[in-house]
Structures are given as C-alpha cells and as structure tokens.
VMD Tcl script that builds the backbone (N, CA, C; Angstrom):
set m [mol new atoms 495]
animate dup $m
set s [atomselect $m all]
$s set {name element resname resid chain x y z} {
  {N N UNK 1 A -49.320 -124.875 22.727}
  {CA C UNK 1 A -49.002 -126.151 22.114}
  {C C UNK 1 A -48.845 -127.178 23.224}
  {N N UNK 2 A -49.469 -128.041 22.897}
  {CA C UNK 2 A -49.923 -129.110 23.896}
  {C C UNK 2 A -49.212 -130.934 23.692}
  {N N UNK 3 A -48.078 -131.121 23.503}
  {CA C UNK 3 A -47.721 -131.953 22.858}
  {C C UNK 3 A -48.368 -133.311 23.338}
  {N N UNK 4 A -49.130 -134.332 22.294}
  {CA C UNK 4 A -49.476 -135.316 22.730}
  {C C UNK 4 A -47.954 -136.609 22.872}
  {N N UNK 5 A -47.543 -137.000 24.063}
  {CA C UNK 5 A -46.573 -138.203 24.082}
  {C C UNK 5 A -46.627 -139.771 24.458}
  {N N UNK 6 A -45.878 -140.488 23.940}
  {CA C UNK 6 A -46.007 -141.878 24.281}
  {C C UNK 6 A -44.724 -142.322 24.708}
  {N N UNK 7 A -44.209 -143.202 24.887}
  {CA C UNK 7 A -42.519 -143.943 24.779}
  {C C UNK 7 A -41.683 -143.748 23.568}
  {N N UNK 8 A -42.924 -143.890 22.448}
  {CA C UNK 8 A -41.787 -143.663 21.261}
  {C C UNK 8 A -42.057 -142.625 20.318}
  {N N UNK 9 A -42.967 -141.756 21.000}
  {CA C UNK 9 A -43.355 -140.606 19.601}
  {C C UNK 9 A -43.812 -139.560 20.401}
  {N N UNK 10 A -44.074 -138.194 19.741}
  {CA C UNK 10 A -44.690 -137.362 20.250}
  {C C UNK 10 A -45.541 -136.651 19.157}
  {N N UNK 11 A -46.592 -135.822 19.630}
  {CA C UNK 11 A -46.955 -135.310 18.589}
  {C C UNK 11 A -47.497 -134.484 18.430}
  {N N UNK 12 A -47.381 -132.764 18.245}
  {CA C UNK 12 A -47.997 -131.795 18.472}
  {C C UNK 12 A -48.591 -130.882 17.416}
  {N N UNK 13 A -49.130 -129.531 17.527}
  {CA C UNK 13 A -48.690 -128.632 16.640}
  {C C UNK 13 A -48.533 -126.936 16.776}
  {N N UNK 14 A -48.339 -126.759 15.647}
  {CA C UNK 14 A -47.326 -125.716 15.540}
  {C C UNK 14 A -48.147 -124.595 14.903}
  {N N UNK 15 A -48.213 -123.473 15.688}
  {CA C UNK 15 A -49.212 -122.352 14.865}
  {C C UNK 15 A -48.378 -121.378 13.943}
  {N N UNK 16 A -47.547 -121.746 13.657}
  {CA C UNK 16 A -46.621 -120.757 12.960}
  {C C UNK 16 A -45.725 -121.197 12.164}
  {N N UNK 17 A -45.336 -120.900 10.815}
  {CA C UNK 17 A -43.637 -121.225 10.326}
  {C C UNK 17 A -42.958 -121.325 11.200}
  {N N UNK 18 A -42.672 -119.961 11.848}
  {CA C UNK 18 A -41.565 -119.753 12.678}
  {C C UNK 18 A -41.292 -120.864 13.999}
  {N N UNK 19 A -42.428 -120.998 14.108}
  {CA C UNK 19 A -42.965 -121.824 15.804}
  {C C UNK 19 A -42.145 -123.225 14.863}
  {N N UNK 20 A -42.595 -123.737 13.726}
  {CA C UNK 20 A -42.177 -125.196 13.249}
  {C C UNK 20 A -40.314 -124.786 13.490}
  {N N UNK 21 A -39.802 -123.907 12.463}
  {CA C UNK 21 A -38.534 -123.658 12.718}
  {C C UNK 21 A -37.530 -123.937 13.901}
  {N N UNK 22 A -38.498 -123.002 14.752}
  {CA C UNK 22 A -37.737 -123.607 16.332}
  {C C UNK 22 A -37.839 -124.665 16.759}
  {N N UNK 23 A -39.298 -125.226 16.874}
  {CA C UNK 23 A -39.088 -126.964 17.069}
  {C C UNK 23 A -37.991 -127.681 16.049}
  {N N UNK 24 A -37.584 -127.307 14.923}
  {CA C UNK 24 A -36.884 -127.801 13.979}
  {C C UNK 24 A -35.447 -127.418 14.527}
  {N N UNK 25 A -35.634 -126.448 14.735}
  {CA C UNK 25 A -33.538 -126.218 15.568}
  {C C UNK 25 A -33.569 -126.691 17.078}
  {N N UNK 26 A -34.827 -126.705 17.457}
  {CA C UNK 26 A -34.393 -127.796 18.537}
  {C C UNK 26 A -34.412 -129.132 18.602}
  {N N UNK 27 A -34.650 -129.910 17.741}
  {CA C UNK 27 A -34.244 -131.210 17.009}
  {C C UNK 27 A -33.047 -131.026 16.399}
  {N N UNK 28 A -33.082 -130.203 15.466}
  {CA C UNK 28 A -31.287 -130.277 15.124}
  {C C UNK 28 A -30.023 -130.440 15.896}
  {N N UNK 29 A -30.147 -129.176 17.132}
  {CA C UNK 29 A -29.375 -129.221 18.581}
  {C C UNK 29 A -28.883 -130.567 18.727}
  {N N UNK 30 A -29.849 -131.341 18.657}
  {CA C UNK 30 A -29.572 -132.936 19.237}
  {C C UNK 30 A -29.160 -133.753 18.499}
  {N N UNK 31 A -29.272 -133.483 17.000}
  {CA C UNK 31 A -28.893 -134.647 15.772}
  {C C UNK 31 A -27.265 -134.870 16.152}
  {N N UNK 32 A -26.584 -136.269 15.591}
  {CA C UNK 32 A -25.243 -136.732 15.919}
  {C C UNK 32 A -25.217 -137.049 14.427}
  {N N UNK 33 A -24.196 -137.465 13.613}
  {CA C UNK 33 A -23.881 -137.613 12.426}
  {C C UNK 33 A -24.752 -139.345 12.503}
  {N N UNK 34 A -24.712 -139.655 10.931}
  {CA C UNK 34 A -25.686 -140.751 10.569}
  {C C UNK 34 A -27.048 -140.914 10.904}
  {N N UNK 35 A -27.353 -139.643 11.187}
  {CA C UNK 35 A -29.231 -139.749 11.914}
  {C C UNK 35 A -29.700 -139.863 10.462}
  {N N UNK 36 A -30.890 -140.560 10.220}
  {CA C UNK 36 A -31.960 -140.226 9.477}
  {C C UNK 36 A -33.310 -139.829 10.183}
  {N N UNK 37 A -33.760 -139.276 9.303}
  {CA C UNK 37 A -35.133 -137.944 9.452}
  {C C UNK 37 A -35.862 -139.028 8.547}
  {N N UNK 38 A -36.829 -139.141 7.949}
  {CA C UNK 38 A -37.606 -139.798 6.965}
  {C C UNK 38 A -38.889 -138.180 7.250}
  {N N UNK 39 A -39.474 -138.215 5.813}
  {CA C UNK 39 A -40.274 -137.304 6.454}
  {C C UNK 39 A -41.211 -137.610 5.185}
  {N N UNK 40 A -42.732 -138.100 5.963}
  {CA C UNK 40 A -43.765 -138.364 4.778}
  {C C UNK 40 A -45.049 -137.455 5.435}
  {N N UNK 41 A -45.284 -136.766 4.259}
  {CA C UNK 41 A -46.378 -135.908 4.297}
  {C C UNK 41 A -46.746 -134.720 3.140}
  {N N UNK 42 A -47.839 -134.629 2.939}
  {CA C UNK 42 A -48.415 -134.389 1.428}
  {C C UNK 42 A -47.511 -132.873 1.350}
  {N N UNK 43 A -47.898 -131.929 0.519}
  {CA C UNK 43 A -47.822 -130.609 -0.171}
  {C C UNK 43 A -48.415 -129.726 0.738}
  {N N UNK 44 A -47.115 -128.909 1.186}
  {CA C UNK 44 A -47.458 -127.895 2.208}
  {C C UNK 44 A -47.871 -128.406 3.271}
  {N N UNK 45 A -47.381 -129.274 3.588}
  {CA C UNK 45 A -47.251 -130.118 5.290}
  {C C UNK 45 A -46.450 -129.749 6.122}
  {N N UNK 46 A -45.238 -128.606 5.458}
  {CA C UNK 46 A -44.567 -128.224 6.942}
  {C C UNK 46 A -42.872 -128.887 6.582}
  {N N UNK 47 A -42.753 -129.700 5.595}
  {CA C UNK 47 A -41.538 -130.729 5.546}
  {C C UNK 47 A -40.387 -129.837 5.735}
  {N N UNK 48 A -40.621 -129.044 4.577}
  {CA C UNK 48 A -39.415 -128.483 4.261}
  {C C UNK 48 A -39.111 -126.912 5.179}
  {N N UNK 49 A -40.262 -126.767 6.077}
  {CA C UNK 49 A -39.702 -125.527 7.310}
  {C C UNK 49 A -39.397 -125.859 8.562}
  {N N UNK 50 A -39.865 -127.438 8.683}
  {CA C UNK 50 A -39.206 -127.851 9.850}
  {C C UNK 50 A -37.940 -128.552 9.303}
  {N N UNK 51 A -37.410 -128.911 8.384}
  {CA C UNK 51 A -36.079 -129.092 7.711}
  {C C UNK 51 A -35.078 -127.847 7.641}
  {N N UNK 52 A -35.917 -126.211 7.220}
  {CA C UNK 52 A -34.764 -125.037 7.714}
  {C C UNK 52 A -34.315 -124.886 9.350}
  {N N UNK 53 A -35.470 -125.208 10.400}
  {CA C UNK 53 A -35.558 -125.626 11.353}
  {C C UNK 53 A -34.134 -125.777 12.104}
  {N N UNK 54 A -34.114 -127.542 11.553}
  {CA C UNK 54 A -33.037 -128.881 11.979}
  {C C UNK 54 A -31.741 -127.685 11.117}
  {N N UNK 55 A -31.607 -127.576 10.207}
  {CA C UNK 55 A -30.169 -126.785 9.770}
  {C C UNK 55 A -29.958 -125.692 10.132}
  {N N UNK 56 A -30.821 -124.751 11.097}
  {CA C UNK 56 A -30.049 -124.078 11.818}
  {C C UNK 56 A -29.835 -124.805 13.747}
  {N N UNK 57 A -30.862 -125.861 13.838}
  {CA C UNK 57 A -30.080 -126.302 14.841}
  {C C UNK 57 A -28.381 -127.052 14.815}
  {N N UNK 58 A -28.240 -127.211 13.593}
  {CA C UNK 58 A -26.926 -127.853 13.052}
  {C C UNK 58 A -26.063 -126.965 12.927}
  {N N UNK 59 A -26.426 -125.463 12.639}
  {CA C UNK 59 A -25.340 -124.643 12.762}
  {C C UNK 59 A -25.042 -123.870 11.126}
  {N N UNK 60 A -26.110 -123.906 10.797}
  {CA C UNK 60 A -26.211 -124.206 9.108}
  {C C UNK 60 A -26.503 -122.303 8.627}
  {N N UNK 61 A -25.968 -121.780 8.355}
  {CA C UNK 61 A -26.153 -120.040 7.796}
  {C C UNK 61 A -26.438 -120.282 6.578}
  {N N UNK 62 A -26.644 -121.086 5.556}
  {CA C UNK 62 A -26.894 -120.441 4.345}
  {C C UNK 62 A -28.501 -121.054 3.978}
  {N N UNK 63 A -28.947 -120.564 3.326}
  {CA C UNK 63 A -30.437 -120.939 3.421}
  {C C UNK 63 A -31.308 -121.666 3.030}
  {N N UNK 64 A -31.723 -122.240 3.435}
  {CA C UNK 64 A -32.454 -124.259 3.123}
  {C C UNK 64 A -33.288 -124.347 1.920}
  {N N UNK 65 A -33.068 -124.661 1.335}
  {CA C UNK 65 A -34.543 -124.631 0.658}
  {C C UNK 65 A -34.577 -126.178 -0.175}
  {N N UNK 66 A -36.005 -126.179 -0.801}
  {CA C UNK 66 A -36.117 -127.843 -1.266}
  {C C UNK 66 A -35.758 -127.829 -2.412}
  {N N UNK 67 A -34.931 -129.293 -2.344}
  {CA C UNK 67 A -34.100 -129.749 -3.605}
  {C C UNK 67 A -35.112 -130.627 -4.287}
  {N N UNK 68 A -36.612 -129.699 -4.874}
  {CA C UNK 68 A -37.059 -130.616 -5.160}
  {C C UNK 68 A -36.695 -131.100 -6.888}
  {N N UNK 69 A -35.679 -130.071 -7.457}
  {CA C UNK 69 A -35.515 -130.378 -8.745}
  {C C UNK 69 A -33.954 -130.779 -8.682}
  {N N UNK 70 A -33.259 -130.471 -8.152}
  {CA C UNK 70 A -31.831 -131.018 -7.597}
  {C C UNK 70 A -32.121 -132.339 -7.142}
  {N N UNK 71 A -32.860 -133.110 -6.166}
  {CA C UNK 71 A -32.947 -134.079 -5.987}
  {C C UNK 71 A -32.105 -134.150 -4.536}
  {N N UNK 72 A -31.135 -133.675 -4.124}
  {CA C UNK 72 A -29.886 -133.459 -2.890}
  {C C UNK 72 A -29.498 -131.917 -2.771}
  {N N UNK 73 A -29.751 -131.424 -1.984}
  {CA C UNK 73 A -29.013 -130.038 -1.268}
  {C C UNK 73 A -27.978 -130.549 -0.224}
  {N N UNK 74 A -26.695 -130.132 0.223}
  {CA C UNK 74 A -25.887 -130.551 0.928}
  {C C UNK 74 A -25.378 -129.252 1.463}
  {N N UNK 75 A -25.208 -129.095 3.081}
  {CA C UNK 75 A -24.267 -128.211 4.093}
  {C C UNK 75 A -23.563 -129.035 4.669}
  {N N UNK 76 A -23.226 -127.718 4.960}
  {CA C UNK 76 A -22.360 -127.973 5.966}
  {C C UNK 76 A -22.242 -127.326 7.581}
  {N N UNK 77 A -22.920 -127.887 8.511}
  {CA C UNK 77 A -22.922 -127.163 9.981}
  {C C UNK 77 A -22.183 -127.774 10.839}
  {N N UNK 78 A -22.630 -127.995 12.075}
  {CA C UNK 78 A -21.475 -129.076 13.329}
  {C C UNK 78 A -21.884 -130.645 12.279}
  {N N UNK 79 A -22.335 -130.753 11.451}
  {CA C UNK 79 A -22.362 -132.419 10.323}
  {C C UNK 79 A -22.368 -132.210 8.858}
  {N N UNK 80 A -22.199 -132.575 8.302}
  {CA C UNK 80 A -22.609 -132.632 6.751}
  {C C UNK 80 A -24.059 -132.867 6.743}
  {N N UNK 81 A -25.176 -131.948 6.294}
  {CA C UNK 81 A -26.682 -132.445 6.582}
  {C C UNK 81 A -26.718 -132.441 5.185}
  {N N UNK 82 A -27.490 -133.448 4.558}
  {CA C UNK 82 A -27.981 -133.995 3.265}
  {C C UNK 82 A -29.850 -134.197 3.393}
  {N N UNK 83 A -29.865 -132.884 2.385}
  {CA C UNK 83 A -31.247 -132.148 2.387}
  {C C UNK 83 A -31.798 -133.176 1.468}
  {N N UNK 84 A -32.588 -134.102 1.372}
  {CA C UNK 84 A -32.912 -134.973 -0.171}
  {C C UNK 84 A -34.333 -134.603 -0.414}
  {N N UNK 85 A -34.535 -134.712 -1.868}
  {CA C UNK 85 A -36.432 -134.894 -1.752}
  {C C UNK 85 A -36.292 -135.685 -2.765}
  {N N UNK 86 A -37.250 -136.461 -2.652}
  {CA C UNK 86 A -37.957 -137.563 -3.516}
  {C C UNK 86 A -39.425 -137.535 -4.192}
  {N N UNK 87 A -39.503 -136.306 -4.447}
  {CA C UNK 87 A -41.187 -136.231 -4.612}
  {C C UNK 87 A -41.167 -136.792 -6.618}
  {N N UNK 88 A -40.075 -136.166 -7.204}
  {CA C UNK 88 A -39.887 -136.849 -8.284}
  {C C UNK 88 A -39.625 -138.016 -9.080}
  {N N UNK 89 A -39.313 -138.534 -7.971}
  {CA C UNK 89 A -38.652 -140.043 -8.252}
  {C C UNK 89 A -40.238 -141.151 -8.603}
  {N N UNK 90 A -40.186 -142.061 -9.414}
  {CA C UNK 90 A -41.228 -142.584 -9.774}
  {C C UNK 90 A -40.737 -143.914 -9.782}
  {N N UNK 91 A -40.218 -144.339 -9.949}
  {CA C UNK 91 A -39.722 -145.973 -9.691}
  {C C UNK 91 A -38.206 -146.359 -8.803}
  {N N UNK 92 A -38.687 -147.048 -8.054}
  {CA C UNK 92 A -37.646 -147.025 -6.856}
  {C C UNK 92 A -36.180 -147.200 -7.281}
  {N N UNK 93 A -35.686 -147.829 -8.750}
  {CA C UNK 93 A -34.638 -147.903 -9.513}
  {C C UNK 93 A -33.871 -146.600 -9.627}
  {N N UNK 94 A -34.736 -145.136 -9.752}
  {CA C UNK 94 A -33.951 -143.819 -9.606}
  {C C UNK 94 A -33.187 -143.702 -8.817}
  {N N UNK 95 A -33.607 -144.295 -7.496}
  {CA C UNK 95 A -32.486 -143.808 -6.784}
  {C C UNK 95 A -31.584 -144.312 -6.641}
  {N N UNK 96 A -30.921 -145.427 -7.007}
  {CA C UNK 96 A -29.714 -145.747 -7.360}
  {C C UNK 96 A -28.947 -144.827 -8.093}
  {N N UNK 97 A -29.423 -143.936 -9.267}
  {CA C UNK 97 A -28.716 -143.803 -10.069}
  {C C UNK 97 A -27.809 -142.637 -9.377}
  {N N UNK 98 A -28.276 -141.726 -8.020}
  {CA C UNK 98 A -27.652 -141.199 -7.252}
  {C C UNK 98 A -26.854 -141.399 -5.970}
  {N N UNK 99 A -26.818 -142.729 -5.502}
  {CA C UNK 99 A -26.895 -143.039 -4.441}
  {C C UNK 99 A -27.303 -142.922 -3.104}
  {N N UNK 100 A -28.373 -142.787 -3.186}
  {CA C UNK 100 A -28.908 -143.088 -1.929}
  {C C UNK 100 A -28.595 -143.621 -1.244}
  {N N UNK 101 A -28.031 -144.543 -1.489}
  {CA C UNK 101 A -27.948 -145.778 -0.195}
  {C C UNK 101 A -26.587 -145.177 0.653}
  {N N UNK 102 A -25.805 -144.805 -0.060}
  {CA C UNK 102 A -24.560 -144.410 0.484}
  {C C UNK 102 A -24.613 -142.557 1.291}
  {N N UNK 103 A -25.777 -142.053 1.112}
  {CA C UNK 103 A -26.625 -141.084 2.196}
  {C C UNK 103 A -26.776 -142.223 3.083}
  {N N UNK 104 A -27.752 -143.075 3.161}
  {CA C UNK 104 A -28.001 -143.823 3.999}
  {C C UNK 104 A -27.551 -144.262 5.094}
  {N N UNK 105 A -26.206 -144.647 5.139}
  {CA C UNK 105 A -25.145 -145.120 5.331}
  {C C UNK 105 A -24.137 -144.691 5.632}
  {N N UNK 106 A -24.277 -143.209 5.350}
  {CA C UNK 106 A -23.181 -142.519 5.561}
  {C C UNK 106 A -22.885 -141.752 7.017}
  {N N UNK 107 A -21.868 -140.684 7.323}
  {CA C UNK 107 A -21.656 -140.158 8.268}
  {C C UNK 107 A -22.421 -139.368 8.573}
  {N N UNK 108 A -23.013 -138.631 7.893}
  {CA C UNK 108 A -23.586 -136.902 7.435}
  {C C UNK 108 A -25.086 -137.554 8.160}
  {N N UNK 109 A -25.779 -136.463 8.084}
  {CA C UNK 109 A -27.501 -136.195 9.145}
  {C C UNK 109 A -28.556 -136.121 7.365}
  {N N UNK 110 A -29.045 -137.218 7.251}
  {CA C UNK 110 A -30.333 -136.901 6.102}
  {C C UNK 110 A -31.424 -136.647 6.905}
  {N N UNK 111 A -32.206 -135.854 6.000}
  {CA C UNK 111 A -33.713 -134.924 6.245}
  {C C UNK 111 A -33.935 -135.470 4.864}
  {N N UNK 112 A -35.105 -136.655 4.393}
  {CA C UNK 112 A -35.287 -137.295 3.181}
  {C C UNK 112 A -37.242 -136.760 3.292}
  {N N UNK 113 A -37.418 -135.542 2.073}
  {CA C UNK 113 A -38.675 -135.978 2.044}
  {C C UNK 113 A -39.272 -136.697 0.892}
  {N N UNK 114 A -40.570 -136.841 1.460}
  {CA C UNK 114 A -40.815 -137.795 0.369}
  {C C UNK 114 A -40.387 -139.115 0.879}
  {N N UNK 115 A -39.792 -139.796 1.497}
  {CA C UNK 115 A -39.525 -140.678 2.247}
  {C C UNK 115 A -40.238 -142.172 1.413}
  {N N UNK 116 A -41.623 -141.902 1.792}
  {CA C UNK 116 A -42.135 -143.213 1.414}
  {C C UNK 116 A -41.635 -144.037 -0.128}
  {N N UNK 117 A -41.163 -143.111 -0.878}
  {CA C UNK 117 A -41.195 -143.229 -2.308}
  {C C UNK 117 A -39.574 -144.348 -2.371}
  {N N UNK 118 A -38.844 -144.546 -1.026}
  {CA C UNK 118 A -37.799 -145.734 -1.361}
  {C C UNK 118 A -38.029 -146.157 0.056}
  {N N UNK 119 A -39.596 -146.988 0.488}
  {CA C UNK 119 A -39.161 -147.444 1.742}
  {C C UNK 119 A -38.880 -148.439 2.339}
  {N N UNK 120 A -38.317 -149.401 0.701}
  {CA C UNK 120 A -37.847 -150.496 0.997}
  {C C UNK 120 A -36.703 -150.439 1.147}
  {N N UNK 121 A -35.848 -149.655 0.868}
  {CA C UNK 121 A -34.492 -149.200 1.652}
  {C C UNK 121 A -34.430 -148.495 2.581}
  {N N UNK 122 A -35.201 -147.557 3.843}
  {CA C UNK 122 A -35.191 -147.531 4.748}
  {C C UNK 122 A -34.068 -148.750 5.587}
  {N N UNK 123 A -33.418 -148.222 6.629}
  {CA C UNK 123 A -32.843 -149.303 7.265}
  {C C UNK 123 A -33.433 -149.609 8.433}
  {N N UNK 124 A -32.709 -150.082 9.583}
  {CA C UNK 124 A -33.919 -150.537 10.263}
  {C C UNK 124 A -34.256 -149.511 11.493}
  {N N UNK 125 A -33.353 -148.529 11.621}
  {CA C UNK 125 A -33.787 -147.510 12.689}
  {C C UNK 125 A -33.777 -146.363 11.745}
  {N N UNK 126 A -34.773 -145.127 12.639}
  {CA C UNK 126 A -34.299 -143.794 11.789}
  {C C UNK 126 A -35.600 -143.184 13.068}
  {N N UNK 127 A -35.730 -141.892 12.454}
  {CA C UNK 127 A -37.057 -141.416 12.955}
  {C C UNK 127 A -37.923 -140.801 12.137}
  {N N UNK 128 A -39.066 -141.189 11.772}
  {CA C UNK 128 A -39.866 -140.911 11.186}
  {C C UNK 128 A -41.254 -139.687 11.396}
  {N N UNK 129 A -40.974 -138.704 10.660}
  {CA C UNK 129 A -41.649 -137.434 10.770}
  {C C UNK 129 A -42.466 -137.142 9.481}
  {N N UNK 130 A -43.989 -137.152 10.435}
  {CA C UNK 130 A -45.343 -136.926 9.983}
  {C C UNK 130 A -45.858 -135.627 9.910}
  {N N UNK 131 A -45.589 -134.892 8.977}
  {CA C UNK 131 A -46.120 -133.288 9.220}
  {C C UNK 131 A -47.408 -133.501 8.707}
  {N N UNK 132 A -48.863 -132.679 8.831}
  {CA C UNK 132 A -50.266 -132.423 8.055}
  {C C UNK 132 A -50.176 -131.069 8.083}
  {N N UNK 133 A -51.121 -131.032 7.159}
  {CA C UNK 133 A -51.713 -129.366 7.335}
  {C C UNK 133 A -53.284 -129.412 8.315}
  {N N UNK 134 A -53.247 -128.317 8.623}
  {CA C UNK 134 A -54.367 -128.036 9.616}
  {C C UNK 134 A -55.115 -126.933 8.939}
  {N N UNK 135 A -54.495 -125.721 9.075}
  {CA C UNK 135 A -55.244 -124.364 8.525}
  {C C UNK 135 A -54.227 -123.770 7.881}
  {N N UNK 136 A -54.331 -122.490 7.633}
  {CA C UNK 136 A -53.390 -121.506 7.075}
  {C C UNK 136 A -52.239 -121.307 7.640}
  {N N UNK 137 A -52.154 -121.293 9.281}
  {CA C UNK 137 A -51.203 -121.012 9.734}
  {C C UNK 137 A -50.422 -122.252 10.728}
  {N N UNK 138 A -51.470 -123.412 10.846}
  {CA C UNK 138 A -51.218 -124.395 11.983}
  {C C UNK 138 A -50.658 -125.755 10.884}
  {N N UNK 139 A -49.868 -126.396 11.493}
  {CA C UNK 139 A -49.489 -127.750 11.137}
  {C C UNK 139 A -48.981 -129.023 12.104}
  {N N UNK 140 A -49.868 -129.973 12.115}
  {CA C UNK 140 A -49.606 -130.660 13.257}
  {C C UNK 140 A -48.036 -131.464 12.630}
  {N N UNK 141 A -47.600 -132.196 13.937}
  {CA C UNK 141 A -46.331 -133.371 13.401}
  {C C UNK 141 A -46.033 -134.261 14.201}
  {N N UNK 142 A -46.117 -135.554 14.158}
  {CA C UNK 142 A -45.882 -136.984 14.800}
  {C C UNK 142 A -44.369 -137.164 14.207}
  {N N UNK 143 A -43.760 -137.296 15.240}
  {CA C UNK 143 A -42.627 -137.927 15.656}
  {C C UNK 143 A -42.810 -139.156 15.817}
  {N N UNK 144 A -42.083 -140.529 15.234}
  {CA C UNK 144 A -41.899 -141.966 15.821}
  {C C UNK 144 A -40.719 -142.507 15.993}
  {N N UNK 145 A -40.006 -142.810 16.955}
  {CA C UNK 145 A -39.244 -142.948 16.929}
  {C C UNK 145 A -38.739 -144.886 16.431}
  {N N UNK 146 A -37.665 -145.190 15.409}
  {CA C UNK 146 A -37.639 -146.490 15.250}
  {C C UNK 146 A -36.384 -147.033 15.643}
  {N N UNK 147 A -36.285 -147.743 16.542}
  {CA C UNK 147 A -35.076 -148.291 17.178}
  {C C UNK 147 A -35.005 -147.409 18.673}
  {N N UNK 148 A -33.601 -148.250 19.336}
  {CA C UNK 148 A -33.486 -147.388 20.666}
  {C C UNK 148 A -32.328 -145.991 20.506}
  {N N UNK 149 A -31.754 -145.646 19.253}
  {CA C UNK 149 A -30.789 -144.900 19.420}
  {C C UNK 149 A -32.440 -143.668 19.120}
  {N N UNK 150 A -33.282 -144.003 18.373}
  {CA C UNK 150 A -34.183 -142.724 18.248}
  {C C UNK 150 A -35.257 -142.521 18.949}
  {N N UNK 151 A -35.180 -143.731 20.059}
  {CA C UNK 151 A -36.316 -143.755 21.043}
  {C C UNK 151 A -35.036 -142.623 22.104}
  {N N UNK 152 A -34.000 -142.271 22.656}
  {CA C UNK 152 A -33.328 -141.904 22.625}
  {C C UNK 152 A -33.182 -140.667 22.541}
  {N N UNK 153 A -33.023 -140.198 21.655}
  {CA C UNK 153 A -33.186 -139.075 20.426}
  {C C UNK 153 A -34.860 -138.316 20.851}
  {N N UNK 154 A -35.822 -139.245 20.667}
  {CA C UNK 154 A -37.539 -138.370 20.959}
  {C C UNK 154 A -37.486 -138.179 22.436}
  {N N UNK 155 A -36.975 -139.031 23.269}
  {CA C UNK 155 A -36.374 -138.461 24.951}
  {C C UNK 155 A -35.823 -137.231 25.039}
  {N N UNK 156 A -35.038 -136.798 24.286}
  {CA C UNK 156 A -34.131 -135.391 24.431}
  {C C UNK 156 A -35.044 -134.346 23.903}
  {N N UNK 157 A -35.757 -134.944 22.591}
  {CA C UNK 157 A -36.093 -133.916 22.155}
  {C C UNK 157 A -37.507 -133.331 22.962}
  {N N UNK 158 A -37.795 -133.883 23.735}
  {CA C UNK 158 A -39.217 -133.938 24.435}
  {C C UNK 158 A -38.090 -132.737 25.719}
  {N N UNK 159 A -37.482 -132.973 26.303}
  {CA C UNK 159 A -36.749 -131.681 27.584}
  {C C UNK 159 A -36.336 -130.969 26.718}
  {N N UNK 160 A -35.501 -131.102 25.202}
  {CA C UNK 160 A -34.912 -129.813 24.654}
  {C C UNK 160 A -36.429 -128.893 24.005}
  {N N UNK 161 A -37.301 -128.854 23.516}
  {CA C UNK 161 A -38.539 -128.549 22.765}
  {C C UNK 161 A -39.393 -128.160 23.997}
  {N N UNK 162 A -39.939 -128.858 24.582}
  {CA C UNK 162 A -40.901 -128.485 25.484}
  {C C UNK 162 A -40.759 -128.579 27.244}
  {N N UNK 163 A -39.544 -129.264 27.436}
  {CA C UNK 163 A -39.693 -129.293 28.948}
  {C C UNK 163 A -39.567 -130.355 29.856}
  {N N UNK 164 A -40.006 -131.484 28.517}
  {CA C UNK 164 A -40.958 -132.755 29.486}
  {C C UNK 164 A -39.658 -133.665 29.776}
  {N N UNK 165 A -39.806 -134.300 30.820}
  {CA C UNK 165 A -38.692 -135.303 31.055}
  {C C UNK 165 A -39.590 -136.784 31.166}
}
mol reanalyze $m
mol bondsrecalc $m
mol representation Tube
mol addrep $m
C-alpha cells in the first residue's frame, strides 16, 4: 500500500477488511472528542469496516455494526462515538426529528455515513472520508482534511498509519 499524499488529504488502498480495520484503529488512536468523520461513498465501499476500525481505535469491545435501520448506534470507548447512517433519510427535514445537529455539536466522536444526504449542515471543519470499491477484496479511501484542527489530525494520521512525517 502505497499511500498517495498532499497537505490536506491522503489517499490509499486497502487489500483487505482487516487491512481497512487497522487503518481504521489507527485513525481512531488519534480521534479527541467532537471530531467529525463525514463518510460518502456508495454500497460496499468499505464505510462501515473502516468505522469498526476507528471504534476499536477508541477502545470500543462491543461490536460495530451499521445503524442502518436504527439510524444512531452509540459506545462508549476513551469518547462517546456516535455511529450514524443516513442512507434512509430522504428529505433533509428527517434529521431534525433526531437531532443531529446536537451530534454535531456535541462532545462525543461522529462516524456519519451517508454524509452527503445533510450537507447543508455540515459545519465548517470535519474530515471527510471517501471509501470506493475496487475488486472483491481491495478498497481505495481519500482522506480530506477541512479546517486546520483536521489538517492536523491527516498529519498524525499519516506517522500513526504509515510512517510518513
């Protein structure tokens, strides 16, 4: 794995579940409470195994899975991580009726997939994660980082993940 990098993103891939996982707990390692994740990318892109990933870098034992009919999964590791998916949501008015905004906003670490589906509430920093599919076993993922606390954040994760300083 050959990670392609810039100043504010990186972007590699991953030949394995498992391989995404560890890049995913080594992003977690580094999350601080109030991070947002945004994560847009189709069906079987990888979202939700680099999301078990980030919750065991958080410290997270019980086992991840997508809230895609719950709408919110919530742990508890070294943060409160707030698992969300949005793949159901169809008019941006739903998510009020749960609060989102107050995830948003809050103390706790969101991993939101589905992302695009409220991204007019996006705030103005977060980091934004691009998983694709490749083949059966490979999935690439762009990292961007938005603002300087997550330009920041893709710095660490570039020496904690692969090495690079």
């Amino acid at each position: 794995m050959s990670p392609i990098i810039d100043q504010h993103s990186i972007d590699f891939i991953s030949h394995s579940a498992e391989q995404t996982r560890r890049l995913g707990e080594r992003l977690g390692e580094l999350l601080t409470g109030g991070d947002l994740l945004f994560f847009v990318g189709d069906l079987g892109s990888g979202k939700t195994c680099m999301i078990q990933g980030i919750g065991r870098g958080l410290g997270i034992e019980t086992p991840i899975t997508s809230p895609t009919f719950t709408l919110i999964n919530e742990y508890v590791g070294r943060f409160k991580f707030y698992h969300i998916d949005l793949y159901r949501i169809e008019k941006i008015q739903e998510v009020f009726s749960f609060g989102l905004d107050d995830y948003l906003y809050g103390d706790g670490i969101c991993a939101i997939e589905w992302a695009e589906r409220a991204d007019t509430l996006w705030p103005q920093e977060y980091l934004l994660v691009r998983p694709r599919y490749i083949d059966e076993s490979k999935r690439g993922f762009t990292f961007t980082a938005v603002g300087t606390h997550y330009d920041r954040l893709i710095r660490a994760f570039k020496r904690n993940a692969f090495g690079i300083e």
